[in-house]
C-alpha positions as CSV (number, residue, x, y, z in Angstrom):
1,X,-13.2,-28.7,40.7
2,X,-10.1,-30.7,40.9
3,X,-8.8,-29.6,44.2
4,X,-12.3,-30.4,45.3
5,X,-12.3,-33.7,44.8
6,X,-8.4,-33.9,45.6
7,X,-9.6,-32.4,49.0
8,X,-12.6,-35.0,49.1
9,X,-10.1,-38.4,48.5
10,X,-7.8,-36.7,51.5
11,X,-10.8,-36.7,53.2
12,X,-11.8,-40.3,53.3
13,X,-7.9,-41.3,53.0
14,X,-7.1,-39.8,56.4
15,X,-9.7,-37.8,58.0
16,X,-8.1,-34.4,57.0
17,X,-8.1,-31.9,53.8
18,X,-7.9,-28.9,52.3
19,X,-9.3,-26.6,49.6
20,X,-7.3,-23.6,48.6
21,X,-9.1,-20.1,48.1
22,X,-8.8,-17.9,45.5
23,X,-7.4,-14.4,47.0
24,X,-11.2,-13.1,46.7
25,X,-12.4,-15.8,48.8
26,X,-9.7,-14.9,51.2
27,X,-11.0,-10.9,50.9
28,X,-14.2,-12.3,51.8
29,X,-13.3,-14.3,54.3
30,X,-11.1,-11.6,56.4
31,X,-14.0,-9.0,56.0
32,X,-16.6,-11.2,57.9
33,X,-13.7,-11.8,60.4
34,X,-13.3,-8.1,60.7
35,X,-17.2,-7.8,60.8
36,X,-17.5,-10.9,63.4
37,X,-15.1,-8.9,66.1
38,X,-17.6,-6.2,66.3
39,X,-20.4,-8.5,67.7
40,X,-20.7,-8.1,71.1
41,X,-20.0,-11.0,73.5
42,X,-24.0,-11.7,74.7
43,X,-24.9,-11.7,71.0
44,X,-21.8,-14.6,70.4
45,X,-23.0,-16.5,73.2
46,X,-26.9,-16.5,72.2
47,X,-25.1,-18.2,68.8
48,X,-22.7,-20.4,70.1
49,X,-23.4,-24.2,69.8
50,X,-20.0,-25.5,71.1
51,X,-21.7,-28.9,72.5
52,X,-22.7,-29.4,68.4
53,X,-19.6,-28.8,67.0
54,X,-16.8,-31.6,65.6
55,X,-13.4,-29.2,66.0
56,X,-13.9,-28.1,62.8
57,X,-11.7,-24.8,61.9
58,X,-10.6,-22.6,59.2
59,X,-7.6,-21.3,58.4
60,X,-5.6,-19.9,56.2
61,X,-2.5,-19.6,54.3
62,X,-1.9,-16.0,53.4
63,X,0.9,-14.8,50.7
């Protein structure tokens, strides 16, 4: 819970942080990825609220 709240004071501090994942969390993560590539673009589009979005984006480190 630490690096939550480390993440959350970096947050308010300076607009910006980070939580690290545990290597599951990154399996997880690169299996909906892998999953996501396979929707078709008309499908993506139906879903896509770009106009309600803040820049928000994932990434990660990887080992």
């Amino acid at each position: 819970m630490k690096n939550l709240k480390d993440c959350c004071v970096s947050l308010v501090a300076s607009g910006y942080g980070t939580v690290s994942m545990s290597m599951t969390m990154m399996q997880s993560d690169s299996r909906i990825l892998q999953e996501y590539r396979g929707v078709d673009s008309a499908t993506k589009a139906r879903y896509s609220f770009a106009q309600d979005t803040d820049g928000f984006q994932m990434s990660a480190k990887r080992a």
